[in-house]
BAVEXMI-110627 format. One line per 2 residues: number of its first residue (from 0); their letters; for each residue x, y, z of C-alpha. Coordinates in nm, 4 decimals. Each point is the difference from the previous one (the first is absolute). Layout:
N
NUM) A) X/Y/Z ~ ...
This chain:
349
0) XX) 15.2206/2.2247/-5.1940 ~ 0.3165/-0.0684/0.1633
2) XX) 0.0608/-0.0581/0.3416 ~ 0.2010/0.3313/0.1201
4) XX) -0.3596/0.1864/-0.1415 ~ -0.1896/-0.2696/0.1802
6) XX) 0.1787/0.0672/0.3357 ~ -0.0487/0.3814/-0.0436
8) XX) -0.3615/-0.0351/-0.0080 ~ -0.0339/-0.2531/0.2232
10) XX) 0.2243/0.2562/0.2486 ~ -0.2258/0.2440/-0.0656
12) XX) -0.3456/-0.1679/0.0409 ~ 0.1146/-0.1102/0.3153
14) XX) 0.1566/0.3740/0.1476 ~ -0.4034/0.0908/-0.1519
16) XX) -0.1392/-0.2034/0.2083 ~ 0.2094/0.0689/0.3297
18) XX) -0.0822/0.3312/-0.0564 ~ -0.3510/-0.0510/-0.0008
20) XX) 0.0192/-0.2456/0.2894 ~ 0.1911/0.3000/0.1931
22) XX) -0.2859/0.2870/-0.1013 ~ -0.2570/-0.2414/0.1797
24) XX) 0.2222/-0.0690/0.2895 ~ -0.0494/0.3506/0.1483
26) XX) -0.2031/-0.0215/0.2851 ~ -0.2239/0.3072/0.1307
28) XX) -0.1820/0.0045/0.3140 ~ 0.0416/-0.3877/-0.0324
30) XX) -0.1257/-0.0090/-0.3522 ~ 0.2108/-0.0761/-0.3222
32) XX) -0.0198/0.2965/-0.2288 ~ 0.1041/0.0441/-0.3254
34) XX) 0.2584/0.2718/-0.0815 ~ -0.2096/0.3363/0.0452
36) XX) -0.0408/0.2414/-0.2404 ~ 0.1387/0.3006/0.0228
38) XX) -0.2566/0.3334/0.0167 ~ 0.2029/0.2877/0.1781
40) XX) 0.3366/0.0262/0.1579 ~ 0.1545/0.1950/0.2785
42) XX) 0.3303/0.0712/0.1173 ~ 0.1005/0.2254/0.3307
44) XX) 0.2868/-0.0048/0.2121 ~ 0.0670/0.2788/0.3325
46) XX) 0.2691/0.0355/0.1819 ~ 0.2695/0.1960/-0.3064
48) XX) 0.3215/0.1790/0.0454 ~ 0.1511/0.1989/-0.3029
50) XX) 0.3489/-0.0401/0.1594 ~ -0.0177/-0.3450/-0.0448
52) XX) 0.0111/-0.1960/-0.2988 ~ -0.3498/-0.0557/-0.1915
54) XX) 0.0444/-0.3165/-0.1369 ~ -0.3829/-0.1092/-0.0242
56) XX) -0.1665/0.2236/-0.2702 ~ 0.1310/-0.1938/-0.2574
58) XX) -0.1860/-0.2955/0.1793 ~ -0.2983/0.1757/0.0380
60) XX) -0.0321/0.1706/-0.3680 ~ 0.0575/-0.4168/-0.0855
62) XX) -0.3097/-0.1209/0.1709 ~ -0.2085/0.2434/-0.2058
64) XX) -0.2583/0.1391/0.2631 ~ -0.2728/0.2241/-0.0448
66) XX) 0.0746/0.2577/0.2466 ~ 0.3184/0.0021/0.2536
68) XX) -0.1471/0.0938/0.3696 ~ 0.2978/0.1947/0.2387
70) XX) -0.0707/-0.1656/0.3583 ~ 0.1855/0.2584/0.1847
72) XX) 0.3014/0.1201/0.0782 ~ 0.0446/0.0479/-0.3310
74) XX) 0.3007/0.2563/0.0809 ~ 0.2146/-0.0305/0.3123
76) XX) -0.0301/0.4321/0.1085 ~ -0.0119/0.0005/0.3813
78) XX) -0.0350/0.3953/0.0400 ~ -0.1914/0.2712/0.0190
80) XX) 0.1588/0.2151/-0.2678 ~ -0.2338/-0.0340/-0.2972
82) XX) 0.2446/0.0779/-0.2518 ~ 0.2479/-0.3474/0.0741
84) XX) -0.3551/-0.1902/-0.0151 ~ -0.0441/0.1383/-0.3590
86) XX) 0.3616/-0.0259/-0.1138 ~ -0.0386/-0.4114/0.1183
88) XX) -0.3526/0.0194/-0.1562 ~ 0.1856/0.1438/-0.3508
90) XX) 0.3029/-0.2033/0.0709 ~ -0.2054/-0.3439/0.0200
92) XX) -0.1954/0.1143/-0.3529 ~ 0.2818/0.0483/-0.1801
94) XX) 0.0897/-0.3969/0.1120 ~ -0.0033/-0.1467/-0.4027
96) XX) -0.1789/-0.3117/0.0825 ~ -0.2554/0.1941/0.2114
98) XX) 0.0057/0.2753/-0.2506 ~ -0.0455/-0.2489/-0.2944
100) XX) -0.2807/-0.1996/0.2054 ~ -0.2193/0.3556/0.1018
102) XX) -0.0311/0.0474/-0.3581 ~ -0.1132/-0.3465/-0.0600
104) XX) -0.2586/-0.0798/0.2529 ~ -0.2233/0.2452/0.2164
106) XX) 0.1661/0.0760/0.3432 ~ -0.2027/0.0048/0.3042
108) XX) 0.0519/-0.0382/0.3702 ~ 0.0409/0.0845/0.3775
110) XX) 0.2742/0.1447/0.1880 ~ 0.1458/-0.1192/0.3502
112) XX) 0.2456/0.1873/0.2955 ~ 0.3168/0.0440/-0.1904
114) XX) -0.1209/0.1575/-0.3116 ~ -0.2887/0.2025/0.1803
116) XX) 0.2917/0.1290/0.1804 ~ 0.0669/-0.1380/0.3561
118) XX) 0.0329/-0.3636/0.1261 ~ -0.2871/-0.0885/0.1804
120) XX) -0.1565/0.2912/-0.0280 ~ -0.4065/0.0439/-0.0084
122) XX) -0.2449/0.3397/0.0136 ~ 0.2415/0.1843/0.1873
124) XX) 0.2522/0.0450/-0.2811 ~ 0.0671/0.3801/-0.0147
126) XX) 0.0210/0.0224/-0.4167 ~ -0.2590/-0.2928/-0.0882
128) XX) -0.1837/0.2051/-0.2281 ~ 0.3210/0.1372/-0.2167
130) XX) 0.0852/-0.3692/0.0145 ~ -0.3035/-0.0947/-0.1498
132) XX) 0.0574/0.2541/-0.2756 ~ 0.3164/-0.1687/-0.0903
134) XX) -0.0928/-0.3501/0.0153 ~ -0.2964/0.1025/-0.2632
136) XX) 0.2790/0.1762/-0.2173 ~ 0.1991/-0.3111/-0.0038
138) XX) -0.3722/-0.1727/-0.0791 ~ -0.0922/0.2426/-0.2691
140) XX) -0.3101/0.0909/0.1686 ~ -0.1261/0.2778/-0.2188
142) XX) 0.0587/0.3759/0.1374 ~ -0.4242/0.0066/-0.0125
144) XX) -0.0748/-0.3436/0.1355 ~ -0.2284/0.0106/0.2847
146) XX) 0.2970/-0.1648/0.1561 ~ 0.1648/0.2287/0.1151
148) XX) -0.2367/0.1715/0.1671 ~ -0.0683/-0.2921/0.2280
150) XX) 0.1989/-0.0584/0.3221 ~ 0.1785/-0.2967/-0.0396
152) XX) 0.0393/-0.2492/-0.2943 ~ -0.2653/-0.2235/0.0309
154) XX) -0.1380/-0.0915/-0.3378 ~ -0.1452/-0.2765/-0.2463
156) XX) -0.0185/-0.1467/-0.3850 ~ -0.1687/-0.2586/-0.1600
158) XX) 0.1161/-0.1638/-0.3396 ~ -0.2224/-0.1456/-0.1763
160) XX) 0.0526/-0.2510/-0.3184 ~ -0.3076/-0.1630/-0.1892
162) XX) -0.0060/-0.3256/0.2159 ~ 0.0515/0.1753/0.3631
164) XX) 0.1658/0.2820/0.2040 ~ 0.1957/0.0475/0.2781
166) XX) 0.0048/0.2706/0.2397 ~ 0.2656/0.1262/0.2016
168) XX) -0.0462/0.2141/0.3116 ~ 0.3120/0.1972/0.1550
170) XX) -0.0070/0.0235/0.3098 ~ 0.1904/0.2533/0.2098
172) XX) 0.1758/-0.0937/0.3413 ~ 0.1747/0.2612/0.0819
174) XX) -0.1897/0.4029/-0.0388 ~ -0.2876/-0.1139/0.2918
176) XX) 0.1810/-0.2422/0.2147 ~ 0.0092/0.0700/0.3388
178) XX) 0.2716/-0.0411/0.2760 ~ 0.1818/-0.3829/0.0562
180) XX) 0.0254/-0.1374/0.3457 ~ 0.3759/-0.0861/0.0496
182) XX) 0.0472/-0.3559/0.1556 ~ 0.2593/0.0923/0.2814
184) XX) -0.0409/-0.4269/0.1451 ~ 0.1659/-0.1108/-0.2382
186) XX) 0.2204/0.0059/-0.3239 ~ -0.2665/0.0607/-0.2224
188) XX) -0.0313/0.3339/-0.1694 ~ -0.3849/0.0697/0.1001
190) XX) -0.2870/-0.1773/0.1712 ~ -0.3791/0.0085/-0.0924
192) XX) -0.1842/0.3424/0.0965 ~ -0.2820/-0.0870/0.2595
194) XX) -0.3121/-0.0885/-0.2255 ~ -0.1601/0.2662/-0.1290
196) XX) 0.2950/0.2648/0.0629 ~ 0.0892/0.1964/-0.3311
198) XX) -0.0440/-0.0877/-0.3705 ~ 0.2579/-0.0600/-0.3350
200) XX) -0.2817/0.1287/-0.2560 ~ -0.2117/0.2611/0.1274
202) XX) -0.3565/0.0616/0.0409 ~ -0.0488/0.1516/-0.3692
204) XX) 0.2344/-0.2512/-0.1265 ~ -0.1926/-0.3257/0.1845
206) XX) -0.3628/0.1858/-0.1332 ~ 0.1910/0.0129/-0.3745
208) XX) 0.1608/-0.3631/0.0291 ~ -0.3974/-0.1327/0.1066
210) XX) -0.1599/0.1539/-0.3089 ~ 0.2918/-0.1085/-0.2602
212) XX) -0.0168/-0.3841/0.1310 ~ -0.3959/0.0229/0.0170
214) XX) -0.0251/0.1114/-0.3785 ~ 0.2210/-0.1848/-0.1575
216) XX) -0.1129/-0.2573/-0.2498 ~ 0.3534/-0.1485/-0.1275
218) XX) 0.1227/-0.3159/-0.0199 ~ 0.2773/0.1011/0.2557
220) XX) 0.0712/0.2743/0.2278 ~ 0.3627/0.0350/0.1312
222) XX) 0.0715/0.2241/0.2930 ~ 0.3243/0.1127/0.0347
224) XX) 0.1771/0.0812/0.3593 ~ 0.3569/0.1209/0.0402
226) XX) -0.0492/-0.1374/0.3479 ~ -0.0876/-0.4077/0.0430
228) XX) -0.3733/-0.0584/0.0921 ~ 0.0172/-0.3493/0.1522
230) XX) 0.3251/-0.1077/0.1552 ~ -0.0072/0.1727/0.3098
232) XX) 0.2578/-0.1375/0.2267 ~ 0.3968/0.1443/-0.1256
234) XX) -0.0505/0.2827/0.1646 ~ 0.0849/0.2560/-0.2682
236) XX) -0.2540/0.2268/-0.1673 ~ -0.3314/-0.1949/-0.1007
238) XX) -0.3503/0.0319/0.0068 ~ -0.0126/-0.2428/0.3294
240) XX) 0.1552/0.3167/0.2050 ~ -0.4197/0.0958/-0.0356
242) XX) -0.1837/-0.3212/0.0610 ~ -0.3105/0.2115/-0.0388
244) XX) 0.0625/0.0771/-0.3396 ~ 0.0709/-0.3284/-0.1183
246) XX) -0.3332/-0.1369/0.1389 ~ -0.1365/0.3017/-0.1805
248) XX) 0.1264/-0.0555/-0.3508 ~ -0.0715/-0.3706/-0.0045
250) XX) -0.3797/0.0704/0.1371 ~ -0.0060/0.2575/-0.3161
252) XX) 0.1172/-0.2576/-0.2608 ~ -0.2233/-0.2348/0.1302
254) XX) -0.2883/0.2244/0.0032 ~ 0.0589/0.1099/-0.3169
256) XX) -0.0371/-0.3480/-0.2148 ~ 0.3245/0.1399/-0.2129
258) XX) 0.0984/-0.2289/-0.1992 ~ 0.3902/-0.1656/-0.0469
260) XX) 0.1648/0.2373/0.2908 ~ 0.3086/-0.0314/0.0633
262) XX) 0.2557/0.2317/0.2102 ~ 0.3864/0.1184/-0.1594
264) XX) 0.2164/0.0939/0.2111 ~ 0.3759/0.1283/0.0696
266) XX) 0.2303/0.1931/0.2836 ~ 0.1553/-0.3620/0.1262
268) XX) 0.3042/-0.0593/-0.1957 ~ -0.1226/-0.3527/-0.0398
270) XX) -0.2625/-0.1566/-0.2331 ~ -0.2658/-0.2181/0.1430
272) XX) -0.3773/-0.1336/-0.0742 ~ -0.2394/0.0309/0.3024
274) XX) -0.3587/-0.1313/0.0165 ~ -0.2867/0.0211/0.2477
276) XX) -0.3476/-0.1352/-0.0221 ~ -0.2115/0.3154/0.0457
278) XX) -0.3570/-0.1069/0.1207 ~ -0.2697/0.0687/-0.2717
280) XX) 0.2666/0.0723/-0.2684 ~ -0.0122/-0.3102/-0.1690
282) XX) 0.3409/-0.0805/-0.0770 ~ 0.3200/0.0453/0.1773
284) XX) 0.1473/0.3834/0.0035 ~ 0.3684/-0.0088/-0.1487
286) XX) 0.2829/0.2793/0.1503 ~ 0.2340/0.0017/-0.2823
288) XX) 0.2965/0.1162/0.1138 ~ 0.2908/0.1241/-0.2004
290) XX) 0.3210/0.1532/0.1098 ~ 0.2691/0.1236/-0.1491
292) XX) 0.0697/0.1064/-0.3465 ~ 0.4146/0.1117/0.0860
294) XX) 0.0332/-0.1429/0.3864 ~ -0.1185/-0.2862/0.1593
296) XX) 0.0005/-0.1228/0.3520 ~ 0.3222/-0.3221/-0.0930
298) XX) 0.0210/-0.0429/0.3811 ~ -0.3408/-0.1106/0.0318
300) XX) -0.0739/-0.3033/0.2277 ~ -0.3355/-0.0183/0.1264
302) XX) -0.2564/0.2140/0.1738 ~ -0.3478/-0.0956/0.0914
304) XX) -0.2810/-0.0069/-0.2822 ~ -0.3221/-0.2170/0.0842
306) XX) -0.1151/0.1049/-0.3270 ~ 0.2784/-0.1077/-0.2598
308) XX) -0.0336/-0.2108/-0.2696 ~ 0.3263/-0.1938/-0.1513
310) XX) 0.3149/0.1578/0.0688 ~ 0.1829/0.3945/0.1070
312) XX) 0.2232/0.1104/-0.3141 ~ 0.2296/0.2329/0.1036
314) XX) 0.2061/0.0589/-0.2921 ~ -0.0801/0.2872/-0.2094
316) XX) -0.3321/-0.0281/-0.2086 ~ -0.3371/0.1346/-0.1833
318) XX) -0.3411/-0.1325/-0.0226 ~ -0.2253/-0.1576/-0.2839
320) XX) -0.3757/-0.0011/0.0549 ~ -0.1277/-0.2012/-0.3310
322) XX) -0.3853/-0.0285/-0.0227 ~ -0.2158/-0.2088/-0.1841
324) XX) -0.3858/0.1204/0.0138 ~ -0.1696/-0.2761/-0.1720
326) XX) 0.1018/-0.2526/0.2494 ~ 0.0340/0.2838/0.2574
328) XX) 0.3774/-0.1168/0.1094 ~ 0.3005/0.1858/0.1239
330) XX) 0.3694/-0.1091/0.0004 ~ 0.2018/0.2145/0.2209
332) XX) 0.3818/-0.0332/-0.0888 ~ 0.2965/0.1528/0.1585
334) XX) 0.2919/0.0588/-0.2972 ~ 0.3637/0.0761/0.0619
336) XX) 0.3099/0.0766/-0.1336 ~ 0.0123/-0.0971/-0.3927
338) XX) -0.3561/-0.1342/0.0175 ~ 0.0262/-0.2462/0.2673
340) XX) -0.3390/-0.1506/0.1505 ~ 0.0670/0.0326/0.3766
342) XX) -0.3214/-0.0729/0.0892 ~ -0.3886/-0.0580/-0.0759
344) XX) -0.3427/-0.0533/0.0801 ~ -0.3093/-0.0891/-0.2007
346) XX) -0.3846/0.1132/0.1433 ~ -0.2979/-0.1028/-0.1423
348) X) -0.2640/0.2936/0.0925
C-alpha cells in the first residue's frame, strides 16, 4: 500500500472519529446525548408580506417537514373590505415556493391582527366572521367542515406514525379577545388588564382547550399562539396584557399530565426561545417564538425578557421543531436565509 493511500485512510479514520467525538459532545439538560433521531418535523413562520420578497420557501421545502404551521399574520390586509383580504389571501397562494410547498406538506395554522383584518384588533372587529371565511378558503377548510360553522378558528390534529404522535392544537387569539388597557405612563404600547378583567380565548374556547389537553395521549402536544404566552414585559400585544389567563393556561397544562408541551408562537418580528418552570408540569414550558418570514425587526437592541434562553435573532427567519419519541427529545432550530442555523435549543421531555 503506498503511502498517499495510507494518508487517505489514516485522514479519514481520524475525521470518523472526530465526528463521533462531536455526536457525544452535545449536551442536553447537562447530559451528553447522542445525535437524536429524527421522528417528525415541523416548520412555521408568521409575520408574511406578499409585497415583499419570499425568499424562505425554498429553505423550508429543504428541511423536509411534515406539515408547515402559518403563525399569523400570514398576509399583511389591515381593512375591513373583505374582498382586498381575499385578493392578499389569493395573491400569497399563488407565491411558487408557497404554492409548491402547500402541495407538498399539509398546511395548518392560526391567524393574528393583520390578516384577520385590523391591527390590534380583538372581538370587536365588525367583519370577523367573513374574515374567518376567508382565512379557511386560503386553509382549504372544506365548504362542509364543521369549521365553518364555528365562531372563530380554534381547532386541532394529531399525526400519528407507528412509534408516536404528535398533536397540534390551534389556538385562536383574536375572535374572543376582549378590550386592551392602553399604558398612557409610559412608552409602552399597553399595560396588564387588572387581574381577572377580560379574556384572549373565550369561555367555549378555554372549556374546548381543557378537554383537548386532558385527552390527549401523544408523545407531544404543541400549542400554537399568534400572540407570545410568556414574555410579558415589551409592551406590545401578548398574553401578559391578561395575567389571569396566563395563570390559567399553565394551571390547565399542569393539571392535565400532557405530555411534551410546548408553546409556538409569532406577531414579534423577532425570533426568541422562552422558558418557565410551571409548578406540577414537570419540565420547563418552552415559548417558541418566530418572527418574520419577509420583515424582521434589524433595529432590534434589547427589551426585557426574564424568560429567554440564548440570544434575540432579528433577521428574517422560520422555525424547525425536530422530534425524536424514543428518547422523547426536541431540538428547536431557527433557519434563515439559504439554510442558515441562527439559532437552537435541545429539550429532553
Amino acid at each position: 500500500m503506498t503511502r498517499p493511500l495510507l494518508f487517505v485512510l489514516s485522514l479519514v479514520l481520524l475525521l470518523g472519529c472526530k465526528a463521533q467525538l462531536n455526536r457525544e459532545a452535545k449536551v442536553l439538560n447537562g447530559n451528553a446525548i447522542q445525535d437524536m433521531n429524527v421522528d417528525f418535523t415541523i416548520a412555521f413562520g408568521s409575520c408574511n408580506k406578499t409585497t415583499i420578497d419570499n425568499v424562505l420557501w425554498d429553505d423550508v421545502l429543504d428541511a423536509k417537514p411534515d406539515i408547515w404551521i402559518w403563525g399569523g399574520d400570514n398576509i399583511y390586509a389591515d381593512t375591513d373590505d373583505i374582498g382586498e383580504i381575499r385578493a392578499m389571501y389569493e395573491a400569497q397562494a399563488k407565491v411558487p415556493g408557497y404554492r409548491k410547498l402547500a402541495t407538498t406538506v399539509p398546511v395548518i395554522g392560526t391567524w393574528d391582527d393583520h390578516d384577520y383584518g385590523k391591527n390590534d384588533a380583538g372581538s370587536e372587529f365588525s367583519i370577523k366572521k367573513e374574515s374567518q371565511q376567508a382565512f379557511m378558503d386560503f386553509m382549504r377548510v372544506p365548504v362542509e367542515s364543521p369549521k365553518r360553522k364555528q365562531e372563530g378558528i380554534y381547532t386541532s390534529q394529531e399525526f400519528k406514525l407507528w412509534n408516536g404522535s404528535v398533536k397540534v392544537i390551534i389556538l385562536d387569539t383574536r375572535y374572543f379577545r376582549t378590550a386592551l388597557t392602553p399604558d398612557i405612563d409610559s412608552d409602552k404600547r399597553n399595560k396588564p388588564n387588572e387581574y381577572g378583567q377580560g379574556t384572549i380565548l373565550g369561555e367555549t374556547q378555554w372549556q374546548w382547550l381543557e378537554n383537548e389537553l386532558t385527552t390527549s395521549t401523544a408523545n407531544f402536544t404543541i400549542l400554537v399562539s399568534s400572540i407570545q404566552l410568556l414574555s410579558n414585559e415589551h409592551g406590545w400585544e401578548c398574553w401578559g396584557n391578561f395575567p389571569h389567563e396566563v395563570d390559567r393556561f399553565k394551571k390547565m397544562i399542569s393539571d392535565s399530565g400532557v405530555k411534551g408541551a410546548m408553546v409556538l408562537s409569532g406577531d414579534r418580528h423577532i425570533s426568541e426561545f422562552s422558558q418557565a418552570d410551571v409548578a406540577g408540569l414537570g419540565y420547563p414550558l418552552i415559548d417558541f417564538t418566530s418572527s418574520g418570514l419577509t420583515h424582521a425587526y434589524s433595529d432590534f437592541m434589547e427589551e426585557p425578557n426574564p424568560f429567554r434562553m440564548g440570544r434575540v435573532v432579528a433577521t428574517e427567519s422560520f422555525g424547525l421543531v425536530r422530534f425524536d419519541f424514543l428518547s422523547r427529545t426536541a431540538k428547536l432550530v431557527m433557519i434563515g436565509d439559504n439554510g442558515e442555523i441562527l439559532n437552537e435549543l435541545y429539550r429532553k421531555y
